[in-house]
PQR file of N, CA, C, O and H, with PARSE charges and radii, in Angstrom:
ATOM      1  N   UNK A   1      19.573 231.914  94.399 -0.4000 1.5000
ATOM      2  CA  UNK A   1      19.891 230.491  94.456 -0.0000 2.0000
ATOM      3  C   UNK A   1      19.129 229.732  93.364  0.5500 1.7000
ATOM      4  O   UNK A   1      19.681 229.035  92.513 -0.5500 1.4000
ATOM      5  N   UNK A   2      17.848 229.926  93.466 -0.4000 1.5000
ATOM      6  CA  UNK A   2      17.261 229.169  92.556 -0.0000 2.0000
ATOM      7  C   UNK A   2      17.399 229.674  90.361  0.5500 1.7000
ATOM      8  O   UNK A   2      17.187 229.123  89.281 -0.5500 1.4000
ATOM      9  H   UNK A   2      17.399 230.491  94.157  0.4000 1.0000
ATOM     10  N   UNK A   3      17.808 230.819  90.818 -0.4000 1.5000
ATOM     11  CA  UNK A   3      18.127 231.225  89.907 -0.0000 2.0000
ATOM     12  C   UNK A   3      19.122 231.113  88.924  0.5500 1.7000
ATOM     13  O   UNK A   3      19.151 231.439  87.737 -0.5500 1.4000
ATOM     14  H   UNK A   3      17.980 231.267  91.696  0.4000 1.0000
ATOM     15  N   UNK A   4      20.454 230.237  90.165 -0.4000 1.5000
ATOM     16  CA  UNK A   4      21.463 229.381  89.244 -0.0000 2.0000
ATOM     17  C   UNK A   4      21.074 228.419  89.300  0.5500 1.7000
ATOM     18  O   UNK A   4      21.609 227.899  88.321 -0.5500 1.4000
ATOM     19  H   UNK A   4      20.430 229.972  91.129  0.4000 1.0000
ATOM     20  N   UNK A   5      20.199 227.329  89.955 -0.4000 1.5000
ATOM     21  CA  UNK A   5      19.874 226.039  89.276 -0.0000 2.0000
ATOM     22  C   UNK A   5      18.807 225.999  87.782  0.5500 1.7000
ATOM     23  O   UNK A   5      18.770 225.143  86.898 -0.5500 1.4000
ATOM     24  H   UNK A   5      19.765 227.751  90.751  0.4000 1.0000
ATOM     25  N   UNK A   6      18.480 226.520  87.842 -0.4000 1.5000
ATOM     26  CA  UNK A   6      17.637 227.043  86.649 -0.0000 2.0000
ATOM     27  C   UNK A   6      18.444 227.228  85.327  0.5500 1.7000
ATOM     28  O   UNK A   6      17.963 226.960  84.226 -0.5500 1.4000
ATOM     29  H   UNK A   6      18.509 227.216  88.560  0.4000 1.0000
ATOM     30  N   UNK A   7      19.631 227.679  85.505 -0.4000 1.5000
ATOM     31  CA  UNK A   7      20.149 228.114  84.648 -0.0000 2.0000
ATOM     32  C   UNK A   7      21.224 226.937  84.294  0.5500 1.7000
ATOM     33  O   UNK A   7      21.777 226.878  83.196 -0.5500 1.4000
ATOM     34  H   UNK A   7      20.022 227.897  86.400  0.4000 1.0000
ATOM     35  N   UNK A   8      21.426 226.129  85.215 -0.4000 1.5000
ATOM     36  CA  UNK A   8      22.428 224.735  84.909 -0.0000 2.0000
ATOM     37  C   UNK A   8      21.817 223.837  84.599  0.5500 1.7000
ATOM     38  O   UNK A   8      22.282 222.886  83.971 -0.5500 1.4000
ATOM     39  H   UNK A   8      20.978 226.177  86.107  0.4000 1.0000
ATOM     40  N   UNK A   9      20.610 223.946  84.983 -0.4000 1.5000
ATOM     41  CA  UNK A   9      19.740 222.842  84.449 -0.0000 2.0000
ATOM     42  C   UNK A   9      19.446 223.599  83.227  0.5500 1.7000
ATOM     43  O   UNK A   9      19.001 222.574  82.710 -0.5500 1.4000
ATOM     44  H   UNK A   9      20.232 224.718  85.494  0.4000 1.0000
ATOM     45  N   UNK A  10      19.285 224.537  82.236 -0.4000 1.5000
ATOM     46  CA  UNK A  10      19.006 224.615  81.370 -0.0000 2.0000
ATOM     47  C   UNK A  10      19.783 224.563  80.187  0.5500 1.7000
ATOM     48  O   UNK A  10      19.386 224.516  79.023 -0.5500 1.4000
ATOM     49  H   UNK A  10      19.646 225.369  82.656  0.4000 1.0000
ATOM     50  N   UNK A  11      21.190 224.582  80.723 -0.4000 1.5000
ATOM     51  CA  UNK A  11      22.535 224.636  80.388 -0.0000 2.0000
ATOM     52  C   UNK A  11      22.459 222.859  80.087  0.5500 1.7000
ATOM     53  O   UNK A  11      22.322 222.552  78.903 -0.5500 1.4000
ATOM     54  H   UNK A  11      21.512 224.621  81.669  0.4000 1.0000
ATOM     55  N   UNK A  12      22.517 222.067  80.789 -0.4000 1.5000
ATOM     56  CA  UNK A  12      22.604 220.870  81.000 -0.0000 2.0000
ATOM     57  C   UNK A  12      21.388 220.099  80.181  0.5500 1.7000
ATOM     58  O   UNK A  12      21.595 219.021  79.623 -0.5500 1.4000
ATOM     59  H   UNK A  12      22.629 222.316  81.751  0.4000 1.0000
ATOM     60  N   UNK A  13      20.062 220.777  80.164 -0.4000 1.5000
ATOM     61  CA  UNK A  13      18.905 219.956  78.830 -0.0000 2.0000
ATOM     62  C   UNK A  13      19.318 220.626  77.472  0.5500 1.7000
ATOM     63  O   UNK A  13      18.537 220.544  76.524 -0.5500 1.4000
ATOM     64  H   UNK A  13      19.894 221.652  80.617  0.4000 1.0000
ATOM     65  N   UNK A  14      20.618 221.345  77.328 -0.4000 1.5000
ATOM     66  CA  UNK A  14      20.411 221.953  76.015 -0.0000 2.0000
ATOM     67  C   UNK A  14      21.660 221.509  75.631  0.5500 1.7000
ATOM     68  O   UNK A  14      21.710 221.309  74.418 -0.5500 1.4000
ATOM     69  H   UNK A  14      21.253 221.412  78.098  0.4000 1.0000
ATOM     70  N   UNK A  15      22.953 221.223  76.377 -0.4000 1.5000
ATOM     71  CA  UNK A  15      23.951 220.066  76.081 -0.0000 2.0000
ATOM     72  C   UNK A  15      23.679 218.771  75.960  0.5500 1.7000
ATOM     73  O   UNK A  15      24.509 217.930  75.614 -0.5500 1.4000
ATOM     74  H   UNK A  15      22.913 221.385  77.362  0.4000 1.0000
ATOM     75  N   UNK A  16      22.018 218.451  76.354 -0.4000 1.5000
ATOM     76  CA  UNK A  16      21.751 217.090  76.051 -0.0000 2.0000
ATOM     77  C   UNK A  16      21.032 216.770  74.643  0.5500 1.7000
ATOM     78  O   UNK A  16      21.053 215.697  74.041 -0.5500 1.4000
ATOM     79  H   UNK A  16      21.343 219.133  76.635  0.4000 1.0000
ATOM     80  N   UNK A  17      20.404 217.940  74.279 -0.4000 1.5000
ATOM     81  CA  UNK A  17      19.736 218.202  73.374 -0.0000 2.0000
ATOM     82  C   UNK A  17      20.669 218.501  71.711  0.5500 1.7000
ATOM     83  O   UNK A  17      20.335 218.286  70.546 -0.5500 1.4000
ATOM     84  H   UNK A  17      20.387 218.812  74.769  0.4000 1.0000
ATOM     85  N   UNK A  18      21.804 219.024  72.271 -0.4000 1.5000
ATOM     86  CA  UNK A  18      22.667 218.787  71.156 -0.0000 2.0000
ATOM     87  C   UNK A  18      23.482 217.448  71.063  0.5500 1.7000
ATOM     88  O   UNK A  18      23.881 217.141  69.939 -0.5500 1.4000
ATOM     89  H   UNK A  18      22.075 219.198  73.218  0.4000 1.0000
ATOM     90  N   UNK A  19      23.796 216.554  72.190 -0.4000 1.5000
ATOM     91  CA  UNK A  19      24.417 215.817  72.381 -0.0000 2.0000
ATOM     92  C   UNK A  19      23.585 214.436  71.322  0.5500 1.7000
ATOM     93  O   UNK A  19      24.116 213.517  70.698 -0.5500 1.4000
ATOM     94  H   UNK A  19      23.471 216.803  73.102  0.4000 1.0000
ATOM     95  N   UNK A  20      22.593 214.686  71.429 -0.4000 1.5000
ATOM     96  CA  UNK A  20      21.846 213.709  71.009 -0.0000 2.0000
ATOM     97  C   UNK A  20      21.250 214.133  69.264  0.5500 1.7000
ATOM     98  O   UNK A  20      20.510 213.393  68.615 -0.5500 1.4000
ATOM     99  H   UNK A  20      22.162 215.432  71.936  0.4000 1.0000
ATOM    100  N   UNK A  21      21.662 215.163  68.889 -0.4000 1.5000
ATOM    101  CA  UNK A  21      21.270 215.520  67.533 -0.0000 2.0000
ATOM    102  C   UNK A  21      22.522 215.142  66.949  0.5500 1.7000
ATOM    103  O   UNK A  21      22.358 214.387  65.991 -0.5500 1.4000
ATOM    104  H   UNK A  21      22.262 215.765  69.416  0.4000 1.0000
ATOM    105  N   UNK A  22      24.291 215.542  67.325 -0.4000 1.5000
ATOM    106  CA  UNK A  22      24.931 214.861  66.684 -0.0000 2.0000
ATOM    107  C   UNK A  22      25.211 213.155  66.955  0.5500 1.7000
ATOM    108  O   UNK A  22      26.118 212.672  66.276 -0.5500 1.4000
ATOM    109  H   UNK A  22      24.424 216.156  68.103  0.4000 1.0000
ATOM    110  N   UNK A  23      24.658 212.454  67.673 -0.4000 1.5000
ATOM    111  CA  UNK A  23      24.741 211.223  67.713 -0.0000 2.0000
ATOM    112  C   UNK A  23      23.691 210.290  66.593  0.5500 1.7000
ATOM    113  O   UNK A  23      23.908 209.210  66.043 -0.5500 1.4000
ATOM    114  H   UNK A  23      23.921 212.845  68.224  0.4000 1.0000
ATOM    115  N   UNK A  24      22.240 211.401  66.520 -0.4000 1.5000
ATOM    116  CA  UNK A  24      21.710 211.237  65.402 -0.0000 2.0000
ATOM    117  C   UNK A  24      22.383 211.535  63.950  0.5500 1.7000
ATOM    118  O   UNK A  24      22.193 210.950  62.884 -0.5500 1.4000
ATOM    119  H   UNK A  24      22.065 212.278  66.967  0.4000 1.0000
ATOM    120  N   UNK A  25      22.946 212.264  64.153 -0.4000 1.5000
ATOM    121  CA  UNK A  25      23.834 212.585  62.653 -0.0000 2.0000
ATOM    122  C   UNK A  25      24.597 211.589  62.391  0.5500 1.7000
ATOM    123  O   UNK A  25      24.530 210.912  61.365 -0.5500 1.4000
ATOM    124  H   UNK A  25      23.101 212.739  65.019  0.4000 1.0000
ATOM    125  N   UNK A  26      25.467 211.415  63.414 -0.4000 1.5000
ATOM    126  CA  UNK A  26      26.576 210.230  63.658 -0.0000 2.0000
ATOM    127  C   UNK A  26      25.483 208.743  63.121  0.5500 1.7000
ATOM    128  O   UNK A  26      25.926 208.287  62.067 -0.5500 1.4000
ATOM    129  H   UNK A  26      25.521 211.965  64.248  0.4000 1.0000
ATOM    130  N   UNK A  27      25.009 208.451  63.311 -0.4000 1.5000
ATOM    131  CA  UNK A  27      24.392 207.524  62.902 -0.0000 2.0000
ATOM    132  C   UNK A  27      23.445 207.391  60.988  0.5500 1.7000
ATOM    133  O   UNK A  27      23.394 206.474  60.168 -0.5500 1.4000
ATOM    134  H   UNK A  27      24.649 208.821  64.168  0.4000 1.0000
ATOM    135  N   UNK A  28      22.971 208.561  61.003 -0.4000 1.5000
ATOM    136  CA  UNK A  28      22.268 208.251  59.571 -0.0000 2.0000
ATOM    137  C   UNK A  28      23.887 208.288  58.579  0.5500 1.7000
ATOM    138  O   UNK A  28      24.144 207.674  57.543 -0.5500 1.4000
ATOM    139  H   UNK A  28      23.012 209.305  61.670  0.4000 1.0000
ATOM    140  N   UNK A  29      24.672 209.148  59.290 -0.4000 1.5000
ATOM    141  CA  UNK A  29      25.923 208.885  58.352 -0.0000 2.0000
ATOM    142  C   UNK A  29      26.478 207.903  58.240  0.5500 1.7000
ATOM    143  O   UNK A  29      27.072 207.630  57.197 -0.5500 1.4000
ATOM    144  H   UNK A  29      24.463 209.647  60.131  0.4000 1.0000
ATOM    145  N   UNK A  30      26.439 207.048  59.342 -0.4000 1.5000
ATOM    146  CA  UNK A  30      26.824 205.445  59.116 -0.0000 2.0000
ATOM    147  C   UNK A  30      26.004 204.743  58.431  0.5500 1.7000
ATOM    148  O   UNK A  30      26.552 203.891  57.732 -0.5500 1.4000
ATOM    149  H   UNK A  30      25.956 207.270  60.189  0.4000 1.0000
ATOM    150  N   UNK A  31      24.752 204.797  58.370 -0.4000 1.5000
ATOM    151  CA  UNK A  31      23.515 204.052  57.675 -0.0000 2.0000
ATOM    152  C   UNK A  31      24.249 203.952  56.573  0.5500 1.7000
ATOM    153  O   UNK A  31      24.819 203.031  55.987 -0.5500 1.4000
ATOM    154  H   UNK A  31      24.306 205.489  58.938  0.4000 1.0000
ATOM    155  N   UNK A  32      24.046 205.702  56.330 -0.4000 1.5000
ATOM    156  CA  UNK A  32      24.308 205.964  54.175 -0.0000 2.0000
ATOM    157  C   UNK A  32      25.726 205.213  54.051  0.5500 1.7000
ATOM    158  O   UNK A  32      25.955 204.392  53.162 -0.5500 1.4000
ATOM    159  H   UNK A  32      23.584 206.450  56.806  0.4000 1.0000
ATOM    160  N   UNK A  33      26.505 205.526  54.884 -0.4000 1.5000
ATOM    161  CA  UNK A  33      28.061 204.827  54.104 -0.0000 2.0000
ATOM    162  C   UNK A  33      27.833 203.432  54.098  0.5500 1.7000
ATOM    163  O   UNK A  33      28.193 202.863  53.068 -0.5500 1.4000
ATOM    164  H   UNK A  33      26.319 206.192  55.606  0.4000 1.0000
ATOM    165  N   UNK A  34      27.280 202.668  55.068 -0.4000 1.5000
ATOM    166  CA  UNK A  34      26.714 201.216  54.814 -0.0000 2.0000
ATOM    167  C   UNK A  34      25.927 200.912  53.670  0.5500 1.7000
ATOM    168  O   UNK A  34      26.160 199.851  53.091 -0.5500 1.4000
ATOM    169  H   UNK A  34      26.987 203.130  55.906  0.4000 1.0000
ATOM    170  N   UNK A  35      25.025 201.673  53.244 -0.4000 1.5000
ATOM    171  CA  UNK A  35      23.525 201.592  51.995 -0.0000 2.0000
ATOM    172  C   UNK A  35      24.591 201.932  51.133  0.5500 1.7000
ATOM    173  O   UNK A  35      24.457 200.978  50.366 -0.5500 1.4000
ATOM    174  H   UNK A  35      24.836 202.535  53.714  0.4000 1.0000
ATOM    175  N   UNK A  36      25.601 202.598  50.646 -0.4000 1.5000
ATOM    176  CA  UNK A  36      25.928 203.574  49.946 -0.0000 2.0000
ATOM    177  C   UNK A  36      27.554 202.831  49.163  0.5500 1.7000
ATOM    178  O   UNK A  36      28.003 203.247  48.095 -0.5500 1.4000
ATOM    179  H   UNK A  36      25.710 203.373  51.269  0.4000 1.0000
ATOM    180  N   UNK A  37      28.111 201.864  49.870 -0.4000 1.5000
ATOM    181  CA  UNK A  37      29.250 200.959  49.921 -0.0000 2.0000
ATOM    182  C   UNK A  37      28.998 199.796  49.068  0.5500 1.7000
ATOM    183  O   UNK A  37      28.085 199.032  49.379 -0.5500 1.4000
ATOM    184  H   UNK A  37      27.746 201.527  50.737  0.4000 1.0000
ATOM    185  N   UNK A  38      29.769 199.561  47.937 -0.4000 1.5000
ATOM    186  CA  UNK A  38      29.865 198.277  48.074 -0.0000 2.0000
ATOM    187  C   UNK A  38      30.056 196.781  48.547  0.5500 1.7000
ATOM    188  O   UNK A  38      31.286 196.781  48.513 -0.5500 1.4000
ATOM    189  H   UNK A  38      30.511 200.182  47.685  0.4000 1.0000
ATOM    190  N   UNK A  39      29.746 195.585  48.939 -0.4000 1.5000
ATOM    191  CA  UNK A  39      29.433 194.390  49.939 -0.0000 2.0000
ATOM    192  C   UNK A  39      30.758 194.312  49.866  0.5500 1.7000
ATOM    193  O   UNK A  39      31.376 194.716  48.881 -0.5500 1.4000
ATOM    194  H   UNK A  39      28.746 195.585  48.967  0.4000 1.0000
ATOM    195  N   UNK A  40      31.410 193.703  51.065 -0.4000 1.5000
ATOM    196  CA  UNK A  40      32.512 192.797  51.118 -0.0000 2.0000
ATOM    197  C   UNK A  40      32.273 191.563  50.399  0.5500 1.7000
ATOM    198  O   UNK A  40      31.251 191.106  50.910 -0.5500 1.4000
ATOM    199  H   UNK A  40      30.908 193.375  51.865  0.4000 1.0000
ATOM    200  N   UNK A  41      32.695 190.722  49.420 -0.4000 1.5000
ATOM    201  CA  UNK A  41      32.756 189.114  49.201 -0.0000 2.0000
ATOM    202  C   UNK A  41      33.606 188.602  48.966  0.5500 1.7000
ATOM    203  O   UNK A  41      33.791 187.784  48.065 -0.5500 1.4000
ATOM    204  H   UNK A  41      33.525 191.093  49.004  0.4000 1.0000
ATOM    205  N   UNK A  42      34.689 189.211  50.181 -0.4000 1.5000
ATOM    206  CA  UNK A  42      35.584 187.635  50.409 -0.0000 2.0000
ATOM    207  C   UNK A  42      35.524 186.651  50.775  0.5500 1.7000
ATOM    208  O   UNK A  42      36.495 185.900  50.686 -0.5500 1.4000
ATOM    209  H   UNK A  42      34.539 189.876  50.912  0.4000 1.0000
TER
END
């Protein structure tokens, strides 16, 4: 028993753990295309 919670919970901090590295990605990639763009001046 305890031996499958262990294992969903480890399942579950390591889908969070990626979940949150591409949201970091997702983000510095928006930074750069913002830094990286020319301004709107209409």
């Amino acid at each position: 028993m305890w031996k499958k919670v262990l294992i969903v919970a480890g399942i579950i901090g390591a889908a969070a753990m990626v979940a949150k590295k591409v949201k970091a990605s997702s983000d510095e990639r928006a930074l750069w295309h913002e830094a990286t763009t020319a301004p709107d001046l209409r």
